[in-house]
N, C-alpha and C positions, 0 to 999 in steps of 0.2 A: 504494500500500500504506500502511495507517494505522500509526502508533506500535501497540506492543502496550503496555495499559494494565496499573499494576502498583500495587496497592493495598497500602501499608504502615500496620500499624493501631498507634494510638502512644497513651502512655497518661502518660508523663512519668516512669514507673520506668525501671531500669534492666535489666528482662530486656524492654520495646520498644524502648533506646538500641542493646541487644546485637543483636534481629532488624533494625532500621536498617543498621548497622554491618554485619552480618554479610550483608545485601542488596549492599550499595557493594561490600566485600571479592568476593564471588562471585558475582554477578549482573547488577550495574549495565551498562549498556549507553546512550552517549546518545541512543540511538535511543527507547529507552522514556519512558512518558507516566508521571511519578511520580505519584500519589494518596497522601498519609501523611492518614489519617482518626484523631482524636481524640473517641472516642464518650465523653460525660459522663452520668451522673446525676444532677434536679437530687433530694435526699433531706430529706424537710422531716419524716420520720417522729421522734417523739419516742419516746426509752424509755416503758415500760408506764406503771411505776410515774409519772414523769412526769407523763406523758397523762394518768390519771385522777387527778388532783391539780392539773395548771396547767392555762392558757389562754392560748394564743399570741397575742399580739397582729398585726393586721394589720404593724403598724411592725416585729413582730420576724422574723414571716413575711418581707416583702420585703427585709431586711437579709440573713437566710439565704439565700435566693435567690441575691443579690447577690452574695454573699460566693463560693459556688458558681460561679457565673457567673466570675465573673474569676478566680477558681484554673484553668478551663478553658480561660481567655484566655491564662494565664499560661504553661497546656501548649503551646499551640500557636505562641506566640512563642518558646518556646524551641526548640523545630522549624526555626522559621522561620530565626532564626540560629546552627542547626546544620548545617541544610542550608545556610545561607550559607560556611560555613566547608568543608564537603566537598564545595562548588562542585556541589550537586545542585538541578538545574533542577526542583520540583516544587510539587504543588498543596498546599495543607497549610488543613484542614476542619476544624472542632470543629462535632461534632454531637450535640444530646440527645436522649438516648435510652438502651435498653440496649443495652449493647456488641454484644454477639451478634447478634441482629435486624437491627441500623442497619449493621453490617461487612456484612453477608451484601443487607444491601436496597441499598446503596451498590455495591456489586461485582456485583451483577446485574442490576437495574434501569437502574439510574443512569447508570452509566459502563461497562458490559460488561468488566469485567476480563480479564484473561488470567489472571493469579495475584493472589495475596493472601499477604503474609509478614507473620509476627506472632510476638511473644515467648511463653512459655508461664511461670509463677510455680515450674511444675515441682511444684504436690501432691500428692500419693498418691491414690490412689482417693478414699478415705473424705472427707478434702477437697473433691474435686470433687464428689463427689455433695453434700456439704451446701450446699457455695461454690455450685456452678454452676460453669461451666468456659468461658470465650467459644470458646478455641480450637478443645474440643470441639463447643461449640455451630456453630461456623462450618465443621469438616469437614461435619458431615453433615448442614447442610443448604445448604452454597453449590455451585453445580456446575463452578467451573474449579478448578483444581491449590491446596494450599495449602502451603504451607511453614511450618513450627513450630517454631521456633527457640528449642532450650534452652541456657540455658548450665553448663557445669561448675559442679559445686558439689562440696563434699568429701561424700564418701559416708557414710552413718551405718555403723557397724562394727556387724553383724548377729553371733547368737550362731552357733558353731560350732563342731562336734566338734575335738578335733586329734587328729593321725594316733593316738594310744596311746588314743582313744576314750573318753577323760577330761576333765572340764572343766580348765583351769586360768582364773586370776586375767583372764588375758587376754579369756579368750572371754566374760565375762560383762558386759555391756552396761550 
């Protein structure tokens, strides 16, 4: 019988340290094959106004790169000696690309996952739809279980009647 493979997607914020965390605390098993996958992009795009005004030089193109490039290195060491520390035996990936896509080709393709655990930033709708959403991106189109790990945040105080059907001071946002 093989390890069952378990793809955690890591990103160097702290709602990926929380789905980490929150994997160890309720899941961890050492029988499991760890995968923590750090998908980067590299983004060379320039503001508008920008753009039609300068020219990028080759030298400044590959220094952006560069710089890109090892902030991604940067995420994944710190993994590295995190998982050192919570004595977790796993494989730990920086890969470029877009999140969503490379998480879902990684966990199917690649290594046949079992599960996939990931943080969520926790937006509203209107968010997601502008941002894009990986989380979402990756329920519906990866086909093993996923697990979507939010953390607590304080709730924003929405408006609402009180019982004598009146606003007061309180209920106004």
């Amino acid at each position: 019988m093989t390890a069952d493979k378990i793809l955690i997607a890591v990103d160097g914020s702290s709602h990926s340290d929380f789905a980490l965390n929150w994997y160890m605390k309720h899941l961890h098993s050492p029988a499991h094959q760890v995968l923590l996958v750090h998908c980067f992009e590299i983004d060379v795009r320039l503001p508008y106004p920008i753009r039609a005004t300068l020219m990028i030089t080759e030298e400044e193109l590959e220094r952006t790169i560069n710089e890109q490039k090892e902030k991604a290195s940067a995420v994944v060491e710190k993994y590295r000696e995190l998982c050192q520390k919570l004595h977790l035996k796993a494989t730990i990936e920086g890969i470029e690309g877009k999140p969503g896509p490379e998480l879902v080709r990684v966990a199917s393709a690649e290594e046949n996952c079992r599960l996939i655990v990931l943080g969520t930033r926790g937006h509203g709708i209107i968010r997601r739809t502008i941002l894009g959403s990986v989380s979402d991106y990756v329920l519906l189109h990866v086909r093993c279980p996923v697990i979507v790990c939010c953390q607590d945040r304080p709730r924003r105080r929405s408006s609402r009647l009180s019982s004598s059907n009146s606003f007061t001071e309180e209920d106004i946002v």
